[in-house]
Structures are given as C-alpha cells and as structure tokens.
LUMFI-183096 format. One record per residue (C-alpha): residue number from 1; residue in one letter; y, x, z. Coordinates in steps of 0.25 Angstrom, whole numbers. Each point is the difference from the previous one (the first is absolute). Layout:
BEGIN
[NUM; 'a'; [Y; X; Z]]
...
END
This chain:
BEGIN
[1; 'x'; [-163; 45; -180]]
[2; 'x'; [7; -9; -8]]
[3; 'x'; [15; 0; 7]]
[4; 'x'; [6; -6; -11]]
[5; 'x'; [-7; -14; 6]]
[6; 'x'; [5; 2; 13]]
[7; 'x'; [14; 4; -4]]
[8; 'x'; [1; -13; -7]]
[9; 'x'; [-1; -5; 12]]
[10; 'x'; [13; 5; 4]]
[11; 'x'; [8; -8; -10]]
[12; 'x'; [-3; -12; 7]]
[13; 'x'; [-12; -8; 3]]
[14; 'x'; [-6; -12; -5]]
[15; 'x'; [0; -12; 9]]
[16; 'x'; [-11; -10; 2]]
[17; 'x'; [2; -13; -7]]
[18; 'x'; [1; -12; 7]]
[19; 'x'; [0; -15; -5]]
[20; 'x'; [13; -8; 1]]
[21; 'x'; [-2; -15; 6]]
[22; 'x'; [4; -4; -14]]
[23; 'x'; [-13; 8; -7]]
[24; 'x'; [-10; -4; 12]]
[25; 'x'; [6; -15; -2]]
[26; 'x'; [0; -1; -14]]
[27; 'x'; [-3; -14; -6]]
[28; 'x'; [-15; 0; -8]]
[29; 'x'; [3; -12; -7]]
[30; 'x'; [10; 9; -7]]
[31; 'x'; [-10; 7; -6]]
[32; 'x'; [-3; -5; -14]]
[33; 'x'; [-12; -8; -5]]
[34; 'x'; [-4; -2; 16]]
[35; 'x'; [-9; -9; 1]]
[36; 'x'; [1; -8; 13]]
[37; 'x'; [-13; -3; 8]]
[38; 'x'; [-3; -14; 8]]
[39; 'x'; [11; -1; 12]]
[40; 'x'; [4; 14; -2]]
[41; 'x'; [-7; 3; 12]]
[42; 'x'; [-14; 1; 6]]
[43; 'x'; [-5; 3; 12]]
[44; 'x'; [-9; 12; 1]]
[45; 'x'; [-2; 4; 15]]
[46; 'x'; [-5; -9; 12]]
[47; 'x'; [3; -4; 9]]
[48; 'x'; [15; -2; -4]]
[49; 'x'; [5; 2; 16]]
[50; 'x'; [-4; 14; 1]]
[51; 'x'; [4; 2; -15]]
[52; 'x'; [10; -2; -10]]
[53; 'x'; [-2; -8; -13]]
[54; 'x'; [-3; 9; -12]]
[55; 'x'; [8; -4; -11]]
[56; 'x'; [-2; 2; -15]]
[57; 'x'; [13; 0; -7]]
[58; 'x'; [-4; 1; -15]]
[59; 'x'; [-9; 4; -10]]
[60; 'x'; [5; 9; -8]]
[61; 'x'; [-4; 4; -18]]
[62; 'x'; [-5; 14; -1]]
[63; 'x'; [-3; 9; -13]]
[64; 'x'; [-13; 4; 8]]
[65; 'x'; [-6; -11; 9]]
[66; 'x'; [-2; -14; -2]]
[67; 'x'; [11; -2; 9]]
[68; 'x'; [7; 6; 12]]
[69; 'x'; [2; -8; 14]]
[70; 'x'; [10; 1; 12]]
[71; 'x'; [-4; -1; 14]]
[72; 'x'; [10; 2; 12]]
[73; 'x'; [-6; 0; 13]]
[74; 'x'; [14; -3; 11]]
[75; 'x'; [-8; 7; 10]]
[76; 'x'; [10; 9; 9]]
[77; 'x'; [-8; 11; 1]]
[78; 'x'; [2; 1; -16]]
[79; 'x'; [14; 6; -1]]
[80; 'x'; [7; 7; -11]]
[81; 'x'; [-5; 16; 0]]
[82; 'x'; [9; 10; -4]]
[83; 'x'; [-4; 7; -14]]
[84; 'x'; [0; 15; -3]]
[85; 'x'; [9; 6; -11]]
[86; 'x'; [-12; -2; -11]]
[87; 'x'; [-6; -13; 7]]
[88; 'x'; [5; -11; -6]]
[89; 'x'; [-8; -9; -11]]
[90; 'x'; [3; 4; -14]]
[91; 'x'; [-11; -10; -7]]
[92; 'x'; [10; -10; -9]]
[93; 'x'; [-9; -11; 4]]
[94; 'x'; [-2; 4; 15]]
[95; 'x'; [13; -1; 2]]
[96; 'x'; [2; -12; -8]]
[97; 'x'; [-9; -5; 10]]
[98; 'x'; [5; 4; 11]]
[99; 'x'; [12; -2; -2]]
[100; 'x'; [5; 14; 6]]
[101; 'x'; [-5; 15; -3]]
[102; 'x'; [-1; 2; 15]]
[103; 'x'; [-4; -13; 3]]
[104; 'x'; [-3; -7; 16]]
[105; 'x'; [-13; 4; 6]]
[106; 'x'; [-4; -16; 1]]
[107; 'x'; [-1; 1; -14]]
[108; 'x'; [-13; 2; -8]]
[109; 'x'; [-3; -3; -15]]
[110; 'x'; [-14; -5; -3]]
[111; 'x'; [-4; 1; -15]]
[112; 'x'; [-11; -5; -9]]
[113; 'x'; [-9; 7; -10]]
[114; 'x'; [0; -15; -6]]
[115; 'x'; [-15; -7; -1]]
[116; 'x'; [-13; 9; -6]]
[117; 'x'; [-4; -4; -15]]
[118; 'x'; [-8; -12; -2]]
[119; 'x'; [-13; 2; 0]]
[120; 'x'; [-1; 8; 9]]
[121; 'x'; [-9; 1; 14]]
[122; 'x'; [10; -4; 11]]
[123; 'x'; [-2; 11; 11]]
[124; 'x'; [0; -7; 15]]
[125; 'x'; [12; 4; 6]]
[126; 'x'; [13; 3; -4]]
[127; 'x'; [6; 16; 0]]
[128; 'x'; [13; 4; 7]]
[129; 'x'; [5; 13; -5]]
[130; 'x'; [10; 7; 10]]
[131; 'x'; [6; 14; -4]]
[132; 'x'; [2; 11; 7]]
[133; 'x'; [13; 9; 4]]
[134; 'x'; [14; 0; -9]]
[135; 'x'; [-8; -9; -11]]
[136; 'x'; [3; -17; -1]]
[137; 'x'; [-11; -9; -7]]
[138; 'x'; [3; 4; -14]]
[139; 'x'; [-7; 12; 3]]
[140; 'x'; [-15; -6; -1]]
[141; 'x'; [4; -5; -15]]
[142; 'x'; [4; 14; -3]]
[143; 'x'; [-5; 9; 8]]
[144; 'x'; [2; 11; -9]]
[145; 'x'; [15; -2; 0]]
[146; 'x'; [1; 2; -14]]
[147; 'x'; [1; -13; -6]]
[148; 'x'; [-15; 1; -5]]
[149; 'x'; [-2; -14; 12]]
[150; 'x'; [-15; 4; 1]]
[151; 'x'; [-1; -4; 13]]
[152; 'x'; [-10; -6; 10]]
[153; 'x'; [5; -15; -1]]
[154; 'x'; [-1; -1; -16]]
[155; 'x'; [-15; 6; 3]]
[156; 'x'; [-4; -8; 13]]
[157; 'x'; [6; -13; -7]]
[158; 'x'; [-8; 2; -13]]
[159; 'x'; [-13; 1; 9]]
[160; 'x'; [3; -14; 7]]
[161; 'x'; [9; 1; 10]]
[162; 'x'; [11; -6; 5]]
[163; 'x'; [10; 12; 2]]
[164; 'x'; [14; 2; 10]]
[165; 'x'; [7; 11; 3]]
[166; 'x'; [13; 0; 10]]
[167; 'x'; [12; 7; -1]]
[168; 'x'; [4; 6; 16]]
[169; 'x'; [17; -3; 0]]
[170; 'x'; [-1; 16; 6]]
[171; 'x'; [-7; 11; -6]]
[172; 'x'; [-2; 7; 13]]
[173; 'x'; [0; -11; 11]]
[174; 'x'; [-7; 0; 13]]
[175; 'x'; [-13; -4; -3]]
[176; 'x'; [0; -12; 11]]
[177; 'x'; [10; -5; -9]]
[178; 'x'; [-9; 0; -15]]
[179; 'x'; [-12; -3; 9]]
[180; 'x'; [9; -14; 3]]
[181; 'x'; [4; -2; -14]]
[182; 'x'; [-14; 3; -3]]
[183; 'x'; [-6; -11; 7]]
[184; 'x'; [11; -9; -6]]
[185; 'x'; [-4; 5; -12]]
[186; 'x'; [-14; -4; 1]]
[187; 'x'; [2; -14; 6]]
[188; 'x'; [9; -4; -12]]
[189; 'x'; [-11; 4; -11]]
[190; 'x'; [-11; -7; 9]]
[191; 'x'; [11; -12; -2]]
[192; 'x'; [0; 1; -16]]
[193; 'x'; [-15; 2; -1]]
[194; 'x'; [-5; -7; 11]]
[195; 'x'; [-9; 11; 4]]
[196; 'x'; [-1; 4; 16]]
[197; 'x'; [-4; 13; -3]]
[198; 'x'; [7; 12; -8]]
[199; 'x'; [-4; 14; -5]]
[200; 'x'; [10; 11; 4]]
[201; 'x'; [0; 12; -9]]
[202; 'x'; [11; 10; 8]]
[203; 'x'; [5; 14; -5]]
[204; 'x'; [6; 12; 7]]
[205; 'x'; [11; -5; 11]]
[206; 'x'; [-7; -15; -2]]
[207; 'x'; [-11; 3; 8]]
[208; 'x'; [5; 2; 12]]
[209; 'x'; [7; -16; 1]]
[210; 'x'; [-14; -4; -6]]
[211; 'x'; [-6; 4; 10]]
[212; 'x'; [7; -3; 10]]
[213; 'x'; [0; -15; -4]]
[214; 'x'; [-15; 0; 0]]
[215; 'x'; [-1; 8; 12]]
[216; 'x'; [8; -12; 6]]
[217; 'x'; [10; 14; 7]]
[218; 'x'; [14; -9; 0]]
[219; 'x'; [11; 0; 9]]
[220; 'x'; [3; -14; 7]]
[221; 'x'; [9; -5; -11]]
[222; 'x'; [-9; 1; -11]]
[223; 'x'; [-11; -8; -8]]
[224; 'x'; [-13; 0; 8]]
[225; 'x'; [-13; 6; -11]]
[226; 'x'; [-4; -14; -6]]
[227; 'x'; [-15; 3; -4]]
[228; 'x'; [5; -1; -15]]
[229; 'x'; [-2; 15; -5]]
[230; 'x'; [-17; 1; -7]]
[231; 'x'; [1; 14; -5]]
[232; 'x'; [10; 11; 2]]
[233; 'x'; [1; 12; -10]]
[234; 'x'; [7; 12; 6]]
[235; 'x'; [6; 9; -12]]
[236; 'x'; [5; 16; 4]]
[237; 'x'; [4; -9; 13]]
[238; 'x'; [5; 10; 12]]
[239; 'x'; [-11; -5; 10]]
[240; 'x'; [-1; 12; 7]]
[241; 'x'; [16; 2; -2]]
[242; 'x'; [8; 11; -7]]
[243; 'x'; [7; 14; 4]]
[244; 'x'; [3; 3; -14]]
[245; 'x'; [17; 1; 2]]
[246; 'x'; [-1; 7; 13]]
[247; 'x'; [-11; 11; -5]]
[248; 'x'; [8; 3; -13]]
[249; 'x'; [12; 4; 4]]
[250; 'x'; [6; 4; -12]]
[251; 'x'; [-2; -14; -6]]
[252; 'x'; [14; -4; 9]]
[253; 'x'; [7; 9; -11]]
[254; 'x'; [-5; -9; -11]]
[255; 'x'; [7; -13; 8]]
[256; 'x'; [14; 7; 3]]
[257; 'x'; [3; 0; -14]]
[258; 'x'; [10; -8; -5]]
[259; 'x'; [-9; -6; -13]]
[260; 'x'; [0; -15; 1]]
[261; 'x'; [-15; -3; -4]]
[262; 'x'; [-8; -9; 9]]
[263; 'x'; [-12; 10; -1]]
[264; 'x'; [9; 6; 12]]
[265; 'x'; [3; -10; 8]]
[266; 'x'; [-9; 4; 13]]
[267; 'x'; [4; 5; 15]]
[268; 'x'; [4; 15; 2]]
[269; 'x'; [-8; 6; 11]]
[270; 'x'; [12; 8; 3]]
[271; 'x'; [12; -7; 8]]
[272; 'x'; [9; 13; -5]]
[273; 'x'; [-1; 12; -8]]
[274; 'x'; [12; 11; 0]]
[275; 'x'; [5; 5; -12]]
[276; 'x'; [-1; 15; -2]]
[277; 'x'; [-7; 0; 13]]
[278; 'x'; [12; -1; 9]]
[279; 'x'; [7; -13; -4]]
[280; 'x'; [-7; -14; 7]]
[281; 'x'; [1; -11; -10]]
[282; 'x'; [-5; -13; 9]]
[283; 'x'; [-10; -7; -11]]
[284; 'x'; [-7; -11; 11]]
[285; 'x'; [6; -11; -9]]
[286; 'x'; [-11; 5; -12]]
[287; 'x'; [-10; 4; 11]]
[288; 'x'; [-13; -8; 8]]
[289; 'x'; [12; -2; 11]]
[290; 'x'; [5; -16; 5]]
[291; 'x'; [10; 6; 7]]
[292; 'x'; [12; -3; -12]]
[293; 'x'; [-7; -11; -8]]
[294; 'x'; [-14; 2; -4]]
[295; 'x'; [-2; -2; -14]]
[296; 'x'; [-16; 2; 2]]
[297; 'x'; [-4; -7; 11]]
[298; 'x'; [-17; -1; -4]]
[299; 'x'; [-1; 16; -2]]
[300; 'x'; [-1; 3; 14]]
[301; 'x'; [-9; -9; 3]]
[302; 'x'; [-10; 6; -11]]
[303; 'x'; [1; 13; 6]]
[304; 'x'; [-11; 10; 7]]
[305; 'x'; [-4; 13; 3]]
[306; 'x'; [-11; 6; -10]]
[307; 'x'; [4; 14; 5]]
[308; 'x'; [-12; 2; 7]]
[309; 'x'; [-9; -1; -13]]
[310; 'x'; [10; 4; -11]]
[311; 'x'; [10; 12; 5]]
[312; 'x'; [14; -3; -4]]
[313; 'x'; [5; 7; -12]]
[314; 'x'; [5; 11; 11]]
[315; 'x'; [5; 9; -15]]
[316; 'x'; [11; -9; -2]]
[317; 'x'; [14; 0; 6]]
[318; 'x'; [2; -5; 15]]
[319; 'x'; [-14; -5; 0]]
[320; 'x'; [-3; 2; 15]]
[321; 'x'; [14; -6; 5]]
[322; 'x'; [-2; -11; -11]]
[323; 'x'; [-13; -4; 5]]
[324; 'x'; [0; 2; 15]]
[325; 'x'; [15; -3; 1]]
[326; 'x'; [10; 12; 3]]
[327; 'x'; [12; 7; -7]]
[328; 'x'; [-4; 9; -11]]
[329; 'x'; [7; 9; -11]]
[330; 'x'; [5; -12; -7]]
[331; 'x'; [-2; -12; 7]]
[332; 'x'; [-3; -8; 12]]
[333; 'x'; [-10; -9; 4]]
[334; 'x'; [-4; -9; 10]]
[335; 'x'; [-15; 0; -4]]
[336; 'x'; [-10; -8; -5]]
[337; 'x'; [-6; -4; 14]]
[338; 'x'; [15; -6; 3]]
[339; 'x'; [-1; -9; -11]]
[340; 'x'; [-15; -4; 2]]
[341; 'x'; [7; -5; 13]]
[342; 'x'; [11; -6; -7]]
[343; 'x'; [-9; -9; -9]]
[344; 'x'; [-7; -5; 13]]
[345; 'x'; [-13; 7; -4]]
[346; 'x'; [-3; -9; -9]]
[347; 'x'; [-12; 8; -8]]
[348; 'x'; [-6; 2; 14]]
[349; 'x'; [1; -13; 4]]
[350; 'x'; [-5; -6; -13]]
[351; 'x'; [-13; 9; 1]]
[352; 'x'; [-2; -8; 15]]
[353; 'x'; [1; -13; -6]]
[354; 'x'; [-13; -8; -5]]
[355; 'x'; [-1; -4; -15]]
[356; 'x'; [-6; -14; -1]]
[357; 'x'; [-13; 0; 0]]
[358; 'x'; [-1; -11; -12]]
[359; 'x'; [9; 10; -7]]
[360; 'x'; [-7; 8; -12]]
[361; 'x'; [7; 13; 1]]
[362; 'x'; [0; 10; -14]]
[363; 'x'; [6; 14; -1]]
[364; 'x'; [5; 8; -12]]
[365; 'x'; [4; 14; 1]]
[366; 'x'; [5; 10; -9]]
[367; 'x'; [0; 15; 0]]
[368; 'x'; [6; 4; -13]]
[369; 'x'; [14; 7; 6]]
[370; 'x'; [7; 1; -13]]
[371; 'x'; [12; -11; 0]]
[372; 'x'; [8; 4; -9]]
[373; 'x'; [15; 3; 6]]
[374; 'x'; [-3; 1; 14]]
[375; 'x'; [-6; 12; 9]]
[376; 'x'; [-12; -3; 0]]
[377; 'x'; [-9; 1; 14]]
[378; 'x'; [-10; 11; -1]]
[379; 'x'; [-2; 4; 14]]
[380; 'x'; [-13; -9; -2]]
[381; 'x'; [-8; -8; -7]]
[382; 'x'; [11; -11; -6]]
[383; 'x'; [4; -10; -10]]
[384; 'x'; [15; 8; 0]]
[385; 'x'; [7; -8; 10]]
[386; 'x'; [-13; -3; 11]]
[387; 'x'; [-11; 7; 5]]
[388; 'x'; [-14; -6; -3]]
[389; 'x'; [-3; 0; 14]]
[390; 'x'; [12; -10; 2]]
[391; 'x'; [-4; -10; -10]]
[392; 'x'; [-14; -1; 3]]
[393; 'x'; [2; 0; 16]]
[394; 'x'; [-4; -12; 8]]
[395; 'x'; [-4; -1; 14]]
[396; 'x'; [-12; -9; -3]]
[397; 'x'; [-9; -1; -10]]
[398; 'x'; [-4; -15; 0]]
[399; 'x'; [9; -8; -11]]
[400; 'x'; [-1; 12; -6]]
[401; 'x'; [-6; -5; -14]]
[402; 'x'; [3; 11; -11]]
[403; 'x'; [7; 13; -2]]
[404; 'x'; [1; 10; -8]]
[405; 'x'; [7; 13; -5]]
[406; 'x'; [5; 2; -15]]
[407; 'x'; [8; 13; -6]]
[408; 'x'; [11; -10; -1]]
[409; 'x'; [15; 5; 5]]
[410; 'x'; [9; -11; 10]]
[411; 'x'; [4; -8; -11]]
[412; 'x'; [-12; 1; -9]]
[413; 'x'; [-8; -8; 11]]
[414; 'x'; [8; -11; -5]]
[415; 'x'; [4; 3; -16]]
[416; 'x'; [-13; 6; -4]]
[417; 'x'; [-11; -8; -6]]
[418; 'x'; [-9; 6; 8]]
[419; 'x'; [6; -4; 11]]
[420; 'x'; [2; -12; -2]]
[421; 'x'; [-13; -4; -5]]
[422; 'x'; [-5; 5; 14]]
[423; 'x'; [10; -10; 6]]
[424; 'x'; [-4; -11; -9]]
[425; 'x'; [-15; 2; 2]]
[426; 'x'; [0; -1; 14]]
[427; 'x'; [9; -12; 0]]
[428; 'x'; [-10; -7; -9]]
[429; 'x'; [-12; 7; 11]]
[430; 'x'; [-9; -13; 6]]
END
C-alpha cells in the first residue's frame, strides 16, 4: 500500500480547473499571424432554425500543420466543462489556438497536414483523424511523444491524401459532445475541398462519437448523420467497452498522487479511500462521480462489464467492493454498474444502434499489453489498456470490410509503421 499518496491527500486537495469568462472569450484576432477567412463566419449545419451557425474565428500558423482553424459552434447544449487537476491543454500552439488551456466545449480546432507532394496519385476522399482520450490533434503527427513526428498524417499525406485531424476543446467530454464537433469538423473540410464524402480514421475514446455520428444515435439538439462518411477505420476503439479502472483497483493509488503528469489525469473509481484504514478522505472530486463537478463526463459512457469473461483482478486491494460497489479496507465505491447508469448506457445503446449500410467499416486491434508506465491489463488477451474482444466487437458484420489483430500495444496501433501501414492500405482499399 503506498500511504504516502493518500496521506498527500491530507494536506489539501487539488481543485478542478475551471475557465474564467475572460479565457473562454478570448479575442482570436489577438492571436498572431491569424489569418482571417472570408466573412469570418460560415454556415455549417442546416437548417439554420433548429441550429446555430457554426462560426470559424481564425486560422491559426502551426510548426506542425499547414495551418490550424477555429470553429465555435453557439449551440447551448455546448457549455463550459469543468477540467480535472491535470486536464488542461499544455500544447503551446493549442492553446494559442484556443485561446484558453481549458477552453469552451463549442470549441474545436481543425488542422491540416497541408497538400500531398505533386505528383502524386490524389486518393478519392479526404481523411479526418480524431484522437482518442486526454490526447489533442497533434498527437497523429507525433504519435510517439517524443518529438521524432512520424506520425500517420506526414505518411497518409505522402501517399495522396488530403489529411485533418481535430483537436476536442475537453480531453474527456461527453461523447455526444465530440460527436457534434465531429460532424462540424467534417462539414468544414467538405467546404475546403469540395468533396461530399470524408474518410474517418478514430483512435481509442474517438470511436465511440464516430460511431455514433454514422449510426445517426444523437439526442434532439444535434446534427442529424449526413451520409458523408465513405469508410470508417476503427483503432484500439472500445467498441465493446472498458472495465479496466474498475477491475484494477490498485490503479486508483496511481491517480491519488500528487504528481502533476497528464499521464494521470483519468477518474478514480473510488469516491473515498481512508487513510490508515480508519480515516475517510471524500476523493469524488477525482472520481467517475457528477455529483461535485465532473471533470470526465465521456468515461462513463465507455463503461461495461467484462467480468463475465475476464475475472477481475480479485489479488488486488478492495477489488470486490471496487467493482461490485461497497466499502472495503481502504475505500468506497459505488461500483461500475452505477456509473454504467450514470453514462446513460451509452456502450449498450451504441451496440443497438445501425451502422449505415453505405458505411465501410474497418477494425484494428492490438494485443501487445506492454505500455510503458501504466498497469498494463493482463486479465485477457489486450493491447494494455483494452481487451481485444473490445475492439473488435460489433453487433453486425455487414460494413464490416477489414480487420485485423497485430502484436502492437494501445498506442503503437497508431505510432508504429506497422500500424500505420495497415491503416494506410485499407484507406487506399477499392
């Protein structure tokens, strides 16, 4: 037991960050070398009665991309989430952009890879990259974090295409939310390119808004499924959900430290713990709970139960009370069936719902459990983080147009050659 983590919590806790008006209002023609487009504004969703106008405040110059775009959609629905102790924006040039490191939901930055080599074969459609959980845009450029940018867009945009990525304002949001922006996202990039339809490329958390967008599952405010989505490559995507907080307890010790790296910046799946066993330290703040400010409102929605198949890690620490819900030596928990609940069910729901038919679906999985820095899942078969069972599920079969399984980790689904040549090939598939 590493008390020393928990005790820090004693000395006072880290409040979520929250945005002032001034940082969610923040003037992008401040922003230097912004390039203004035609009116400043364009009209992406129709009609215009049942939704706002979608407004693109800037572009933005970028040591990565080509350039960087703004988008604000005045949607409502779209409001200012709260951010956890880690959660904010760190990128120099996503914040620039934003003009906030804890910017307004209605925001979503669009980049461009900048056009492929002359000369080259021009692939059909254009490709849309959307990340996955606690990552921004930049991540597909340099997948492997470590400034070596050998990422997907540089490849994909070499071979012919005309490559975007976006950048969600929230690492965690609710998935409705990205799948809005999403489809803002897409209807921008069939404006600059004048194509109707787009190839989406989602990794990890992005597959679940992906899908919903295509699956046309919305609630009444949002952007009905367009038709403008040809193929849809799903990487280490949680298709059949995730346990993985709930069934390794001990991984909560990990998130109750005090470090500020934004490796740790996920839900506890404990709302207290004690300290010495006897002491209750209330820890909901950090935990899957909206009761005080939920810093992580799309985790719950990619939760389910793989306990039936894959028995929890029942060596570990409270790992009973932590699953089923319950008070154990160290901690309390409400259990992963209460926030299944709390997310609306949306994995379950999401497996009801239709695929377009004219939708090409593709699947990627890994099952090389050896991220580095994390507890890896090892209860089954997994790529670290997701259960290969997971990634590949899908209620039917019929769009589905090509899978596969490589010995490649989470990440390296995305950062590995191999990988990427996988995602490339079946882009470029008739």
């Amino acid at each position: 037991m590493k008390l020393n983590a928990i005790a820090s919590l004693l000395m006072g806790k880290q409040q979520p960050r929250r945005a002032s008006s001034a940082a969610v209002s923040a003037d992008a023609s401040k922003v230097q070398d912004q390039v203004q487009l035609s009116g400043g504004k364009s009209l992406l969703k129709a009609p215009p009665s049942q939704n706002p106008e979608v407004e693109v405040l800037g572009r933005f110059p970028s040591n990565k991309w080509a350039w960087s775009e703004r988008l604000f959609d005045s949607d409502p629905h779209l409001t200012q989430a709260n951010f956890g102790p880690r959660g904010h924006h760190r990128a120099q040039e996503i914040v620039q952009a934003f003009g906030s490191d804890t910017p307004h939901s209605g925001n979503v930055l669009l980049h461009y890879a900048g056009p492929p080599p002359a000369g080259v074969k021009k692939q059909a459609h254009p490709v849309v990259l959307v990340h996955g959980a606690n990552k921004n845009g930049d991540f597909w450029w340099d997948a492997n974090e470590d400034g070596s940018d050998k990422g997907l867009p540089q490849k994909l945009r070499a071979e012919g295409f005309e490559v975007y990525a976006l950048s969600f304002a929230h690492p965690h949001d609710d998935n409705f939310v990205w799948a809005e922006q999403m489809a803002n996202g897409i209807e921008r990039v069939k404006q600059l390119t004048g194509k109707e339809q787009v190839d989406l490329v989602a990794h990890s958390k992005g597959g679940a808004p992906a899908r919903a967008y295509v699956s046309d599952m919305r609630q009444d405010w949002m952007t009905p499924y367009r038709g403008d989505v040809h193929r849809l490559v799903l990487v280490g995507a949680a298709n059949g959900g995730l346990d993985t907080s709930f069934r390794h307890a001990s991984s909560n010790l990990s998130l109750l430290a005090s470090s500020d790296s934004p490796f740790l910046n996920a839900p506890t799946s404990w709302e207290s713990t004690k300290f010495m066993g006897v002491f209750p330290i209330d820890i909901s703040e950090r935990s899957y709970s909206n009761q005080n400010g939920d810093c992580w409102p799309g985790q719950d929605q990619l939760l389910a139960r793989w306990d039936s198949k894959y028995p929890i890690a029942y060596w570990e620490q409270d790992s009973l009370t932590t699953y089923n819900g319950g008070e154990g030596f160290v901690s309390t928990s409400k259990g992963i069936d209460h926030y299944i609940a709390q997310g609306g069910h949306y994995i379950e729901n999401l497996n009801k719902a239709q695929i377009d038919p004219k939708v090409e679906v593709a699947l990627l999985a890994g099952d090389n459990p050896n991220i580095a820095g994390i507890m890896n899942e090892t209860t089954g078969p997994s790529d670290g983080l997701l259960f290969v069972d997971s990634a590949l599920h899908m209620p039917s079969t019929k769009n589905i147009k090509a899978q596969a399984v490589l010995h490649l980790n989470h990440k390296a689904l995305v950062s590995d050659a191999k990988g990427q040549q996988w995602i490339s090939e079946t882009l470029k598939k008739a």
